[in-house]
Backbone bond lengths (Angstrom), bond angles and torsions (degrees), N, CA, C in turn:
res aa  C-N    CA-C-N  psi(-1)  N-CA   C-N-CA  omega(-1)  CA-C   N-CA-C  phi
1 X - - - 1.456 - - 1.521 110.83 -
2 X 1.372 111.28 147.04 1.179 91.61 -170.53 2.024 110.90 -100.99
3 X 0.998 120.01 159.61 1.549 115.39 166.60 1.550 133.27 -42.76
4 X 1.376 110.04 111.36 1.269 92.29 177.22 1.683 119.19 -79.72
5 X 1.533 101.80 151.42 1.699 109.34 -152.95 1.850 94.20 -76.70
6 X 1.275 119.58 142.43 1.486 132.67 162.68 1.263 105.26 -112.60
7 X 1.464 102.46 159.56 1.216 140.68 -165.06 1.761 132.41 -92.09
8 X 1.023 135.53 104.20 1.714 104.10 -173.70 1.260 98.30 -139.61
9 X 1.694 129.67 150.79 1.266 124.12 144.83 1.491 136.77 -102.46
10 X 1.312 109.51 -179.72 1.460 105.33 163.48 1.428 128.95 178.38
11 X 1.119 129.75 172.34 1.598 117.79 -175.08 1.223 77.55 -151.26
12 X 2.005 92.60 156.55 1.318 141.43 169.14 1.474 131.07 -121.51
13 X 1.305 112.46 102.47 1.632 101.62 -167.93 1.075 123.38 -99.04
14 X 1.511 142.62 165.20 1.783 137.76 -160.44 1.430 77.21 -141.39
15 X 1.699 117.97 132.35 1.719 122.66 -178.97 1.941 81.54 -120.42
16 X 0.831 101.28 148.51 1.571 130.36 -172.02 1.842 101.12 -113.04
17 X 1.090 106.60 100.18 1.702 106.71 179.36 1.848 99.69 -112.02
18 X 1.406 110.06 137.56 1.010 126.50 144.79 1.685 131.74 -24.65
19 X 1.317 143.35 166.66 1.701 141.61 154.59 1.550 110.57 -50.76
20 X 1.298 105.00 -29.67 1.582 104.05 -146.63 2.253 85.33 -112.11
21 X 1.287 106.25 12.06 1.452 113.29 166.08 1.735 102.20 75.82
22 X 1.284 137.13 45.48 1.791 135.77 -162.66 1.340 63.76 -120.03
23 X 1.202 104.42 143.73 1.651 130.90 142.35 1.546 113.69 -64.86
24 X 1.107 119.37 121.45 1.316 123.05 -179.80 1.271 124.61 -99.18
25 X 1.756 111.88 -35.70 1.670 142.71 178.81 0.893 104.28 -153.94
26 X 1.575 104.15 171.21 1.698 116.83 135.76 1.263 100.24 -154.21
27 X 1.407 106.95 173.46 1.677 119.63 -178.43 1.160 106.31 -133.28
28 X 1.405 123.07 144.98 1.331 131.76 -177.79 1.583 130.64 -104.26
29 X 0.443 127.28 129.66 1.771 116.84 171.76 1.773 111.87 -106.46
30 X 1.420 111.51 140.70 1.765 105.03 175.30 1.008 83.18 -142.43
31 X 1.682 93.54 150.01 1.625 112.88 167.57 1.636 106.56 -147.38
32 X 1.368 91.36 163.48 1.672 99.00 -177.40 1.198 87.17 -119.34
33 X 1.503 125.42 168.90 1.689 147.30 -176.05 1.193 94.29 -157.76
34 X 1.780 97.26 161.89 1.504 106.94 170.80 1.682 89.29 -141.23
35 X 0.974 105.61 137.62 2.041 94.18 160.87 1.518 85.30 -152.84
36 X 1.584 89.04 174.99 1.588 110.71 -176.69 1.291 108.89 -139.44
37 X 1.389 131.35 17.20 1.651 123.29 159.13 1.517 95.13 116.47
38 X 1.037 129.53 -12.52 1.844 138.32 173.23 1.403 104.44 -152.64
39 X 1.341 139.84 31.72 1.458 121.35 146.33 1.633 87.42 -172.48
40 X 1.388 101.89 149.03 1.515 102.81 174.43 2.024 92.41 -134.24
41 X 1.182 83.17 167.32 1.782 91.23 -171.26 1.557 115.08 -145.34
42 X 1.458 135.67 141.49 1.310 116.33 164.00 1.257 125.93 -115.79
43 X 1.703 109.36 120.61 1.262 108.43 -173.32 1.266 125.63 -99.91
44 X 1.198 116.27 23.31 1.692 124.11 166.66 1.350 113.87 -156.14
45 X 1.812 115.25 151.77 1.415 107.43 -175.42 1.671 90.08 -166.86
46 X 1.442 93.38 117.36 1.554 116.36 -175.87 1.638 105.60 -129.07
47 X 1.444 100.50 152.88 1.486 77.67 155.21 1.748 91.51 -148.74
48 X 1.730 108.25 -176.78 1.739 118.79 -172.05 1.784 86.69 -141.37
49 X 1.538 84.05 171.78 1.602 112.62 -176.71 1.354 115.51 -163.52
50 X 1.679 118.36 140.65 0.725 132.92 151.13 1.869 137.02 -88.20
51 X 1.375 132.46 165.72 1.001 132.24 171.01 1.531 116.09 -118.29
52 X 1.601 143.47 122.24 1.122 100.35 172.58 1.242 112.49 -121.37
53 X 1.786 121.28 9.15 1.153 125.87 -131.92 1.662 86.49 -131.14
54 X 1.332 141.57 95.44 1.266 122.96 -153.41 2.086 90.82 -79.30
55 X 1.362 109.71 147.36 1.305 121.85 175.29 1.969 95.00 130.80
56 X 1.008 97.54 -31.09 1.587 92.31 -173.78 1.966 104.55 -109.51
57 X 1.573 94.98 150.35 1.372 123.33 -143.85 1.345 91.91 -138.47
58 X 1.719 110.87 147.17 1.533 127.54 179.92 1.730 110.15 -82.12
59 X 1.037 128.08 67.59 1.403 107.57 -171.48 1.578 109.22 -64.48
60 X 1.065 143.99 -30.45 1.344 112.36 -164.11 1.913 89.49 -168.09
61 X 1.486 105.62 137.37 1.768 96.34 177.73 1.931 84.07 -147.24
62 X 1.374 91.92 148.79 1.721 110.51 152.27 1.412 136.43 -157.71
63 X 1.055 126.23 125.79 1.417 134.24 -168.20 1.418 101.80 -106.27
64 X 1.559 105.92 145.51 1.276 142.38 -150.11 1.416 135.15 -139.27
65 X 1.398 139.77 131.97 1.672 123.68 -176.14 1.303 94.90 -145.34
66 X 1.406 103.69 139.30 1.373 130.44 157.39 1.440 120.53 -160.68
67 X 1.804 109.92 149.00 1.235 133.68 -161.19 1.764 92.82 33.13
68 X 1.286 114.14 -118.03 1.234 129.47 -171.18 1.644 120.16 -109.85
69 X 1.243 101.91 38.61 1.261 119.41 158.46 1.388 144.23 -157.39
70 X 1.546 112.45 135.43 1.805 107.02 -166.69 1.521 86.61 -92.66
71 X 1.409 89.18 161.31 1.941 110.80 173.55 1.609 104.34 -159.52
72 X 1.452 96.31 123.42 1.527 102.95 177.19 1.664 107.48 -122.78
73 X 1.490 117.68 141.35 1.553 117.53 -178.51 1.334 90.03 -145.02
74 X 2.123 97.25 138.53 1.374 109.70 -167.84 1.597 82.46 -149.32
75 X 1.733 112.19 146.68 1.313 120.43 -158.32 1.722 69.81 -141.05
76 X 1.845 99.17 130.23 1.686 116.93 154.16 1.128 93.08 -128.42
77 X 1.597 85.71 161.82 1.906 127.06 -167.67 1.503 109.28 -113.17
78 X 1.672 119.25 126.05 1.447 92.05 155.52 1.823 91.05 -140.60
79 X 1.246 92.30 156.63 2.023 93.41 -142.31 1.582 107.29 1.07
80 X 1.381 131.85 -116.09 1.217 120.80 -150.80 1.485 105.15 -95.08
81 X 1.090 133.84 34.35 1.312 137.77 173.30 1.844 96.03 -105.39
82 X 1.449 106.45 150.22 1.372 107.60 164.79 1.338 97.70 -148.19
83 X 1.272 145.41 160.56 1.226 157.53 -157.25 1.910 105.39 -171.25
84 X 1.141 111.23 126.98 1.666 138.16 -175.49 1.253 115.05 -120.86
85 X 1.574 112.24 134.77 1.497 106.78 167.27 1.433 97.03 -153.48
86 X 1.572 100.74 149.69 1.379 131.74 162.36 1.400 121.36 -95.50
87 X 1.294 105.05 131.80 1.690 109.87 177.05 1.412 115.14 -154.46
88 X 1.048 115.39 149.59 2.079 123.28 -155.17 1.581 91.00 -147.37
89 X 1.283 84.65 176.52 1.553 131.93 -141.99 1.775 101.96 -140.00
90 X 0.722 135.22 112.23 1.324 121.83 145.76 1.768 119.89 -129.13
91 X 1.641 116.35 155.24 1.639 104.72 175.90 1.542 87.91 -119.65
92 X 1.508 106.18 169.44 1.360 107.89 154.31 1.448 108.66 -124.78
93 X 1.433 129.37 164.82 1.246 127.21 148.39 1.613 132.46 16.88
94 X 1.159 100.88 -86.28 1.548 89.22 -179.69 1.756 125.27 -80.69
95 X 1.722 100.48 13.10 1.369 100.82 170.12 1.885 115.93 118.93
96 X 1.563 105.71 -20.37 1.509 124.07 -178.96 1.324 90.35 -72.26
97 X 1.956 94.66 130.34 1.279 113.86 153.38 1.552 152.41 -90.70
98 X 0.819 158.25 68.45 1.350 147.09 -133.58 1.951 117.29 -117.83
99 X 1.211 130.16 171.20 1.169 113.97 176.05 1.410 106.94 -95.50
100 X 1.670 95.38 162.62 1.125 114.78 -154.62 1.892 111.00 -115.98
């Protein structure tokens, strides 16, 4: 018989600190998976953000899935500074998550 497939989620966040150590942002990545003990898969890929630092702005974010991994990248602005980050998701098989 074969396994029936389960479900799990999760997010990973990247916090963006200042020189002087202030949290400025962070960006999130979530993903959903499904595996069943010999294939895992991801079937959702979102991501969220915060602001905390007023002057800085979301210019541009997108979340992403493939095989068995989500990846979301979101680039903020504060006047001529811009700063980008990538962050993933991966499952394996028996359901362990780790970044990607």
């Amino acid at each position: 018989l074969l396994a029936a497939a389960k479900t799990k989620s999760a997010s990973r966040t990247y916090t963006y600190y200042a020189a002087n150590n202030l949290k400025e942002w962070d960006f999130t990545v979530n993903g959903t998976f499904s595996y069943d003990g010999s294939t895992a898969k991801a079937t959702a890929a979102s991501s969220s953000y915060n602001i905390y630092v007023s002057g800085w702005s979301l210019v541009s974010r997108n979340a992403s899935k493939s095989g068995a991994t989500a990846t979301a990248t979101g680039t903020f602005k504060y006047a001529s500074i811009r700063k980008s980050t990538t962050i993933g998701l991966k499952c394996s098989a028996d359901g362990t998550i780790s970044a990607a």
